[in-house]
C-alpha positions in Angstrom: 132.2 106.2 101.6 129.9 103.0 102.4 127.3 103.1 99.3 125.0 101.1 102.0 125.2 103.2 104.7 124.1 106.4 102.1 121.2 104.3 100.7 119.4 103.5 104.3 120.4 107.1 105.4 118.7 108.3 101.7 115.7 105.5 102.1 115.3 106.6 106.1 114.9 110.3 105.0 112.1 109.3 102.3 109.9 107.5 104.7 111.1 110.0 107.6 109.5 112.8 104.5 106.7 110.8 103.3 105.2 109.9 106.9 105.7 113.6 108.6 104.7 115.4 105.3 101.5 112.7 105.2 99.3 115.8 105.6 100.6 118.1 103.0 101.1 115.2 100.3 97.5 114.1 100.4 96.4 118.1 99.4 98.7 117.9 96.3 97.9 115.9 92.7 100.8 113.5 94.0 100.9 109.5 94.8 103.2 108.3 97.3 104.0 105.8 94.6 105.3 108.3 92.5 107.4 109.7 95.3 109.2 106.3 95.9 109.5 105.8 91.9 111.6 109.3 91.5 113.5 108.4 95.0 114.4 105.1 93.3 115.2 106.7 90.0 117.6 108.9 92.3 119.5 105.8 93.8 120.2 104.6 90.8 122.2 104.8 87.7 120.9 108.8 86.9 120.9 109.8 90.3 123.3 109.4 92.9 124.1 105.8 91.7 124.3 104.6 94.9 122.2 101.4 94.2 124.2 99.3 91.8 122.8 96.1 91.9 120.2 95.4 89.7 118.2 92.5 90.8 117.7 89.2 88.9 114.5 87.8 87.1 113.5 85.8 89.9 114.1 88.4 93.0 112.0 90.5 91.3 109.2 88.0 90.8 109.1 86.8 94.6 108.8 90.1 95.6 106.0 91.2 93.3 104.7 88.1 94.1 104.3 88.6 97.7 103.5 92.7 97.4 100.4 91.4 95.2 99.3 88.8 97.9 99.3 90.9 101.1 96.9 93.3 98.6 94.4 90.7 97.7 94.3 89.4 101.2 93.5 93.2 102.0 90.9 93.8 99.3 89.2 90.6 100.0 89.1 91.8 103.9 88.1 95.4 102.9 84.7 94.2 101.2 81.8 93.8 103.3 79.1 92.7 100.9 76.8 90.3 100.3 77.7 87.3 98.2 74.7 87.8 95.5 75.0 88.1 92.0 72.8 91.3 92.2 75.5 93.0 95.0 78.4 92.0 92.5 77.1 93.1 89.2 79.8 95.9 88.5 82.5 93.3 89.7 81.2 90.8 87.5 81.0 93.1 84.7 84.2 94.1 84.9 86.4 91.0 85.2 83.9 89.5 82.9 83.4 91.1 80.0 86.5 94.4 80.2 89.1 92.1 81.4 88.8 89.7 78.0 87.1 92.6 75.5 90.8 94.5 77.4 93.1 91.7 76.4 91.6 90.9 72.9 92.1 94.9 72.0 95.3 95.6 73.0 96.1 92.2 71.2 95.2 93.3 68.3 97.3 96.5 68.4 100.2 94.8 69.1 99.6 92.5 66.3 98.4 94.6 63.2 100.4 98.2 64.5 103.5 96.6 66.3 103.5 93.4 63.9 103.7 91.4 66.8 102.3 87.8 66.5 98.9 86.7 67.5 100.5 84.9 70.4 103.4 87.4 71.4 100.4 90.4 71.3 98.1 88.1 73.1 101.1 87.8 75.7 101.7 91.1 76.3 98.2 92.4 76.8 97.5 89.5 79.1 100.8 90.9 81.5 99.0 94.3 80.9 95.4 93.2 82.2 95.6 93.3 85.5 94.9 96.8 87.7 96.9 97.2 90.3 95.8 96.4 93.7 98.8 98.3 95.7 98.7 101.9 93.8 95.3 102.5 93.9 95.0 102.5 97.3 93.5 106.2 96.9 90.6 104.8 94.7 89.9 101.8 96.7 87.3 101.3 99.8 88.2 103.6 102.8 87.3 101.3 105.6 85.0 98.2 105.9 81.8 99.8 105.8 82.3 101.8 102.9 78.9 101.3 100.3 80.2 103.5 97.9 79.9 101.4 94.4 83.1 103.0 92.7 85.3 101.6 95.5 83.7 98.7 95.7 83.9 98.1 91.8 87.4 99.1 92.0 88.8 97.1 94.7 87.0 93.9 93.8 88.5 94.7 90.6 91.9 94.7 91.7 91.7 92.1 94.0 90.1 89.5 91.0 91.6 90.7 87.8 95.7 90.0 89.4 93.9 86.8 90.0 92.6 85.8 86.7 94.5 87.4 84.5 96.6 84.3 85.1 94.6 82.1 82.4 95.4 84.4 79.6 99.0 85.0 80.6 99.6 81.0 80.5 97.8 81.0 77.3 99.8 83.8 75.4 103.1 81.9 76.7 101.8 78.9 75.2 100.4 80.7 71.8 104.2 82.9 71.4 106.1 79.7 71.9 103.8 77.0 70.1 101.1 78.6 67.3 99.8 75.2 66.9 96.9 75.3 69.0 96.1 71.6 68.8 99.2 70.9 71.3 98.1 72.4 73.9 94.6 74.2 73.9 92.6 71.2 75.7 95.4 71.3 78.8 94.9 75.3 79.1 90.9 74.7 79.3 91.1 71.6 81.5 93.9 73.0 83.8 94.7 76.5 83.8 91.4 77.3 83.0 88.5 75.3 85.0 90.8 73.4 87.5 93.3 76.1 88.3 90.5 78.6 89.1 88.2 76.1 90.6 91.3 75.0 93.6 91.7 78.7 93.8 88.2 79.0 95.1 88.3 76.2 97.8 91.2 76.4 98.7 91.0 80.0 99.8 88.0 78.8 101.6 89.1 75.7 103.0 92.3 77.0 104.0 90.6 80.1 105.5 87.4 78.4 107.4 90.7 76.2 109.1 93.0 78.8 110.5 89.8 80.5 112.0 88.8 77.8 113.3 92.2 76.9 115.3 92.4 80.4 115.8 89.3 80.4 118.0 89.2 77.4 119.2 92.3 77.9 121.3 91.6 81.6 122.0 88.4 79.8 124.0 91.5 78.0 126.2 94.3 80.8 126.6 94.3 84.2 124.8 97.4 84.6 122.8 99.3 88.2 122.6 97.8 91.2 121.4 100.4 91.8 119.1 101.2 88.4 118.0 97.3 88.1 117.4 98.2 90.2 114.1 100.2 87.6 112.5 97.3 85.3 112.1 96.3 86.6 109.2 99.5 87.0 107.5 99.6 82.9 108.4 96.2 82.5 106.5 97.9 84.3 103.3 100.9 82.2 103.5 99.3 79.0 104.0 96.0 80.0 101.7 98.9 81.1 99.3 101.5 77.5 99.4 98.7 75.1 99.4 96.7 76.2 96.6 100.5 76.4 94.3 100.8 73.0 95.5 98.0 71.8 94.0 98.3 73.6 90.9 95.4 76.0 91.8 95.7 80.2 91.3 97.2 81.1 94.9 96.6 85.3 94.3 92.5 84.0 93.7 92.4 81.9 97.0 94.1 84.6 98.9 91.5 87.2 97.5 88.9 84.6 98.7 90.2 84.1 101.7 90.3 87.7 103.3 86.5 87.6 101.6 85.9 85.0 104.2 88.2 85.9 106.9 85.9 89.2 107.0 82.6 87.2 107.2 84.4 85.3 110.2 84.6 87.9 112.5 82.0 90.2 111.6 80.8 89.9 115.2 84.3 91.2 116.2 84.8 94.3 114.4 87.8 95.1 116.7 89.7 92.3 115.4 89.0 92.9 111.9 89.9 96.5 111.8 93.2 95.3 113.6 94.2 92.6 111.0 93.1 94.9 108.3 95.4 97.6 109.7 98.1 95.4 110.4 98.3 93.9 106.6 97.5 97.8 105.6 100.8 98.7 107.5 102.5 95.4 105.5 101.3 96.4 102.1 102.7 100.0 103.0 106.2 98.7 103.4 106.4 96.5 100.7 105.0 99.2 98.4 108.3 101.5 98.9 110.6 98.7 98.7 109.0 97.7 95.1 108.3 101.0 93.6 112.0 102.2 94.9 113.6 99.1 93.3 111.7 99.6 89.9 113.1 102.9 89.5 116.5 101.6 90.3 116.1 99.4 86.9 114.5 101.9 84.8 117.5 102.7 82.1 117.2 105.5 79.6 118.5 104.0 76.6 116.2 100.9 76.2 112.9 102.8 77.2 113.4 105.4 74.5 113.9 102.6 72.2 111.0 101.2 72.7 109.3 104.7 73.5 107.2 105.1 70.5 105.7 101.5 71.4 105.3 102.1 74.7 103.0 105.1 74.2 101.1 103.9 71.8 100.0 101.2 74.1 99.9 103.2 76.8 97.7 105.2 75.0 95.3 103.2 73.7 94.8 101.2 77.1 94.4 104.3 79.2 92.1 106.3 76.9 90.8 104.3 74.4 90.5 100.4 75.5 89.5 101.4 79.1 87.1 104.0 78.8 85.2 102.7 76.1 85.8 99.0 77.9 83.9 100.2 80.6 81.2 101.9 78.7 80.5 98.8 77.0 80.7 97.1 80.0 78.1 98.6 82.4 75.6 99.2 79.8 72.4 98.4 81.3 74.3 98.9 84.8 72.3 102.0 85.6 75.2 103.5 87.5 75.7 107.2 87.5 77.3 108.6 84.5 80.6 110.3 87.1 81.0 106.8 88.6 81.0 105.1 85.4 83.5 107.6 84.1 86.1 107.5 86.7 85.8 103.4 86.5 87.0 104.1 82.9 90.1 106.1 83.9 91.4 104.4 87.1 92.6 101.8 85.3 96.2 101.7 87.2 98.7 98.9 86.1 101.6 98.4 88.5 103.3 95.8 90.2 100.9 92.8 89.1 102.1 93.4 85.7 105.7 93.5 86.7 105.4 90.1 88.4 103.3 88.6 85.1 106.2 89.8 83.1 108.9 88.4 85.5 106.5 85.1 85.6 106.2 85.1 81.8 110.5 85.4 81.4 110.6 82.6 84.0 108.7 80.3 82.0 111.2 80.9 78.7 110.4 84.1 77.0 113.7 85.1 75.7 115.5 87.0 73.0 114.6 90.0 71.4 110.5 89.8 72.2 111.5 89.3 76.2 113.7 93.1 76.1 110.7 94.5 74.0 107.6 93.4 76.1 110.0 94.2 79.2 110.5 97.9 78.8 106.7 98.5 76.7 105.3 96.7 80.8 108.3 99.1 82.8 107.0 102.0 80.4 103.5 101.7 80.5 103.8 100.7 84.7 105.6 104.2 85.1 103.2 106.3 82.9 100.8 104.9 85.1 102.0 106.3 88.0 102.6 109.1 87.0 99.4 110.2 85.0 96.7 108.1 87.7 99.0 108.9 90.6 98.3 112.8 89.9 95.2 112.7 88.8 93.6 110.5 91.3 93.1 113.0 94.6 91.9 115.9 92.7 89.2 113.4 90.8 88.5 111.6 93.9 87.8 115.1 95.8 85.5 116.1 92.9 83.4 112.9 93.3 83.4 112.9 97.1 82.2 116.1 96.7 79.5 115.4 94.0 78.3 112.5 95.7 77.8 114.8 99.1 76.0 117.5 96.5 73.8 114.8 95.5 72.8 113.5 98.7 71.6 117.0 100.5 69.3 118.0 97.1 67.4 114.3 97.5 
């Protein structure tokens, strides 16, 4: 029997499932991540084995690649705040000091417990840095006038750290491949450092200002389709994304900008912003299943429990030690309540950003024995992720919907 024909009738079934049983789902400690990961693990090689292909390097670093874009775009969009420092200060906090305190920690693991090098560990917690933007969909802001401060934190979060994490994953490649730092530490400052991130910035708000613009300047002459009016601002992530790469700025940065200031463009026309955020909502969505389901096609038994011990101990010390006490550290002085700083401390999802910083990092000529080690501790830690946020995130989220609505009737 045609192996194809099984897999769309087996994939058409899942979303079929996923979509009718919406309702149900949402009352139970499950992700729809998780779903697609054990549907996925069921395709492949310890299931039904009806996916046999397993994807090259490359495929899999396009795809992540574009999954992580439509989410920035849609976590810029989704934030409806004021650009002052004082409306930002849990954003700042965390990309600024836990992102870098993050990476330095786990580092340091990997170098004095896994006797990694200084530049291989350095490597490996910069692919682990980034939350993920996709999964935590459940922890993000509901809708565009959302206020509440974990969201907000959270999504800004997501949306900045897949951005910037790109610095430190350049500068592990550069430390595992060459320790001597004189050879290459100015470049990293001067381009992947101050340059890189400066073009991400105008870019995403050149790029963005122009496609509004031309978007309603000829809407004044002739009013294009409804429902080709969506795809206007999956042209602003393509072009935002291509023309920042092209001049060696951080595309996933500029994109995150630009849904920042697509958003401010049509505040006065909050139809048309619901609709684009609905439509790249409805993208994301799609392109969610088709990663998840293809990572758990690759997941092999054989090399994860080799690398099992590793993998937990990271794990481990990222999810319960470096984050939590990351975000303590953090927010001290924050004055935020002590539930909401908690929870930033445990919804600290990795997912398919770190897949495509690994996938970049193998591009750029990690090989050998370190490549198959930092590839199944990342495919590991991913999955763990998944599985431990993905079921504990609606039951914790109900609790602190529910403590925040407390709170608010006894003031």
């Amino acid at each position: 029997m045609n192996t194809y024909i099984l897999s769309l009738l087996v994939i058409g079934l899942l979303l079929l499932g996923v979509t009718l049983g919406s309702g149900w789902i949402k009352r139970l400690p499950l992700s729809y991540a998780l779903i697609y990961l054990v549907f996925g693990i069921l395709l492949g090689n310890y299931g039904l084995g009806l996916v046999k292909i397993r994807p090259d390097t490359q495929f899999l670093q396009r795809l992540t690649e574009f999954v992580v874009i439509v989410s920035v775009f849609g976590c810029g969009l989704k934030i409806n705040r004021p650009l002052k420092l004082w409306a930002w200060q849990s954003s700042i906090r965390l990309i600024g000091l836990l992102m870098p305190l993050s990476i330095l920690a786990l580092a340091a693991i990997a170098h004095y417990i896994l006797g990694m090098s200084w530049g291989a560990g350095g490597l490996l917690a910069a692919i682990l840095s980034p939350t993920d933007p996709v999964l935590a969909s459940e922890v993000q802001l509901d809708h565009i006038e959302d206020k509440d401060e974990l969201r907000f934190a959270l999504t800004c979060e997501g949306g900045l750290n897949d951005s910037l994490a790109f610095p430190f994953v350049y500068f592990g490649i550069y430390a595992q491949s060459n320790p001597n730092w004189e050879n290459w530490f100015k470049k990293w400052v001067a381009v992947d450092l101050i340059w890189a991130i400066a073009a991400g910035i105008v870019m995403g708000i050149i790029v963005a200002k122009a496609v509004v613009w031309i978007d309603r300047t000829l809407q004044k002459r002739r009013q294009a389709d409804d429902l080709m009016e969506d795809f206007v601002a999956l042209s602003i992530i393509l072009l935002t994304y291509s023309l920042t790469e092209l001049v060696n700025g951080y595309g996933f940065l500029a994109v995150f900008v630009a849904g920042l200031v697509v958003q401010r463009s049509y505040s006065h026309q909050p139809n048309k912003r619901l609709a684009q955020l609905e439509f790249i909502g409805q993208i994301e969505k799609l392109l969610e299943v088709t990663a998840i389901i293809i990572l758990g096609t690759l997941l092999l038994y054989e090399p994860m429990l080799k690398y099992a011990t590793q993998s937990l101990l990271i794990a481990g010390s990222l999810f319960l030690l470096i984050r939590p006490l990351g975000v303590w550290l953090a927010m001290l002085g924050a004055n935020l309540p002590w539930k909401t700083s908690r929870l930033m401390g445990w919804f600290g999802i990795r997912g398919l950003g770190s897949i495509y910083y690994l996938t970049y990092a193998l591009s750029k000529g990690v090989t050998g024995k370190f490549a198959t080690q930092i590839t199944w501790i990342t495919y590991s830690v991913v999955v763990l992720s998944v599985i431990i946020h993905g079921v504990s995130a609606s039951p914790l989220m109900n609790w602190y919907e529910k403590e925040k609505m407390n709170s608010s009737l006894s003031d």
